[in-house]
C-alpha positions as CSV (number, residue, x, y, z in Angstrom):
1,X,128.9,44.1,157.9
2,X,128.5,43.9,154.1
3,X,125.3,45.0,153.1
4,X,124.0,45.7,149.1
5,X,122.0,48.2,148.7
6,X,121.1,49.1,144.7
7,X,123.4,47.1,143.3
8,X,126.5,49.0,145.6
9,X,128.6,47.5,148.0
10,X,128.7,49.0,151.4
11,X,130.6,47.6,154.5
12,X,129.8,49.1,157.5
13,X,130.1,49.2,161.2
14,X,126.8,49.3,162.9
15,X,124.8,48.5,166.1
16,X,122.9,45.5,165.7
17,X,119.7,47.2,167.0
18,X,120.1,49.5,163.8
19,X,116.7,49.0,162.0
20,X,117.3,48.5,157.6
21,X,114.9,52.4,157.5
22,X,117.5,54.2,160.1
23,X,120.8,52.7,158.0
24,X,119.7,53.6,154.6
25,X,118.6,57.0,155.6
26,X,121.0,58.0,158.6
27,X,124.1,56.4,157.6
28,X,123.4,55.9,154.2
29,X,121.8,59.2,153.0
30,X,119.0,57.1,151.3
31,X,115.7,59.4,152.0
32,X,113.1,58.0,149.9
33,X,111.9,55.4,152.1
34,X,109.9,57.7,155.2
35,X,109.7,57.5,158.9
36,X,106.2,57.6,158.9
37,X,104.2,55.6,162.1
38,X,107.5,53.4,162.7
39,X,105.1,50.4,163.6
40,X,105.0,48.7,160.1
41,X,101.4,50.1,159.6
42,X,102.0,52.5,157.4
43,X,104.2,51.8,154.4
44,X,105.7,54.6,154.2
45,X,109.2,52.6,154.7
46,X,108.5,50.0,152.4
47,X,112.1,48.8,150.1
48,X,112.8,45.9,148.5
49,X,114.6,43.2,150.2
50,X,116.1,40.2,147.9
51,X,113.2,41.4,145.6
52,X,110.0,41.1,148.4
53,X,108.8,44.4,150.3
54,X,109.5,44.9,153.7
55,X,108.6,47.3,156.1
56,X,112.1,48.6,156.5
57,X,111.2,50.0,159.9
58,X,110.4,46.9,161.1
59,X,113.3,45.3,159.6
60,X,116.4,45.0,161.1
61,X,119.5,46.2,159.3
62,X,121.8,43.1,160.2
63,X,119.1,40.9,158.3
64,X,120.0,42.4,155.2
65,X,123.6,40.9,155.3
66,X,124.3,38.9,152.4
67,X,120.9,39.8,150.5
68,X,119.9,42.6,147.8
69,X,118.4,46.0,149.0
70,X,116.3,47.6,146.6
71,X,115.1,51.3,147.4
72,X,113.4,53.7,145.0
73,X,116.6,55.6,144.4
74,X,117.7,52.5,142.0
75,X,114.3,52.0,140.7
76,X,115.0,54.0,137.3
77,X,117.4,53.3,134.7
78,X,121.4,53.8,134.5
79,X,120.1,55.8,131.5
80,X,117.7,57.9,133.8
81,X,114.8,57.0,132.6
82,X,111.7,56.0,134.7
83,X,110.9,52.8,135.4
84,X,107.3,52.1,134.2
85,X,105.7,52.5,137.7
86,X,107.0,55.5,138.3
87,X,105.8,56.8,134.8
88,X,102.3,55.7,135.9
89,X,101.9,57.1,138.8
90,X,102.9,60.9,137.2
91,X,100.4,59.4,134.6
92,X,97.8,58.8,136.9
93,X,98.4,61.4,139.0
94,X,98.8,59.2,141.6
95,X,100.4,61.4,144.3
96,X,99.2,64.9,146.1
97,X,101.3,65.9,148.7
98,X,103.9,63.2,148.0
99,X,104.9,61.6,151.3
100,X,104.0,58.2,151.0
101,X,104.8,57.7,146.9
102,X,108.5,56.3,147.5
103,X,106.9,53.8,149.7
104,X,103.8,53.2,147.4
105,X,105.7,53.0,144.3
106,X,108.2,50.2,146.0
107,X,104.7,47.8,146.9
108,X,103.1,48.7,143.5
109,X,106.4,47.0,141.7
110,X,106.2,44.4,144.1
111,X,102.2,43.9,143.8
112,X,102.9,43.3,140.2
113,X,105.9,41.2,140.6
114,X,104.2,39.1,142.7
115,X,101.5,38.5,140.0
116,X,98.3,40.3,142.7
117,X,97.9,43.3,139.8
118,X,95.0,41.6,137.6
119,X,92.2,43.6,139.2
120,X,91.5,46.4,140.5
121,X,90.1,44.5,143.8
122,X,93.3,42.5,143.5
123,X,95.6,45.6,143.9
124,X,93.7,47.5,146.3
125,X,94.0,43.9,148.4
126,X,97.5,43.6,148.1
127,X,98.6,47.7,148.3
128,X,96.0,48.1,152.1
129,X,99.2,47.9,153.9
130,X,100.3,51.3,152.6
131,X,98.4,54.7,153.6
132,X,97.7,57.6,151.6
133,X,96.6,60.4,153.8
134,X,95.9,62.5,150.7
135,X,93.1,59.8,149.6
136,X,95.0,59.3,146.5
137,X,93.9,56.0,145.6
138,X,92.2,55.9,142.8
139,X,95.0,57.5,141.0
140,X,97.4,54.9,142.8
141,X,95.1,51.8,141.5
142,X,95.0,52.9,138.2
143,X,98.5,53.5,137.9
144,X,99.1,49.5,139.1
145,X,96.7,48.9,136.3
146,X,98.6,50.8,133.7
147,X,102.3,49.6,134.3
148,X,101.4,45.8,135.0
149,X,101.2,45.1,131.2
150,X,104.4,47.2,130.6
151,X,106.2,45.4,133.6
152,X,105.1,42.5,132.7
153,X,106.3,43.2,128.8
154,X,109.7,44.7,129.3
């Protein structure tokens, strides 16, 4: 199967029960989305897929044939610089121990994409499906807060 994942081609031979977390990080050396509960309760696998998050663990890798993979490795620029969520949340200091941020970051871009960033009640509504053990979230709200306008902008 043909599957693009940050803008790179990649064919592959894989058993269909291969779930779209196991691929990019097994097969495809792509760590930042986590194994964290495996269930889709955590977040912690959340990517892009065709520009809408998706728990990648709960996501099978065959449905990603013929549609665009985004992971947090290809969120920042060819240039290297960060994309403006990314910047916020080292802003914001919105991150402690760091396990859950790929996954947070990838549903903060799509919270604003999908237009649920105007309030804080808005984006702690549409970010509940991702856990921060840590507690982090005011840090994580307020960096929404901050790049939506920038996003939004640029």
């Amino acid at each position: 199967m043909r599957i693009s994942v940050n803008g790179t081609q990649h064919d592959l031979l894989l058993d269909p029960r291969t779930s779209l977390l196991d691929l990019l990080r097994e097969r495809l050396d792509l760590t930042g989305a986590k194994k964290g509960c495996d269930h889709g309760q955590c977040g912690a696998c959340t990517v892009h897929l065709d520009g809408a998050r998706v728990a990648s663990c709960l996501t099978m890798a065959v449905q990603a044939v013929g549609r665009r993979v985004g992971t947090i490795e290809g969120v920042s620029a060819a240039t290297g610089a960060l994309h403006p969520m990314q910047q916020a949340f080292i802003d914001h200091d919105a991150l402690q121990c760091g396990y859950c941020t790929p996954g947070q970051i990838m549903a903060a871009i799509a919270c604003v994409q999908e237009g649920h960033a105007t309030s804080p009640e808005q984006i702690r509504e549409y970010m509940s499906g991702n856990i921060c053990r840590c507690g982090a979230y005011v840090g994580i709200v307020a960096a929404i807060a901050d790049a939506a306008p920038k996003m939004q902008a640029g």
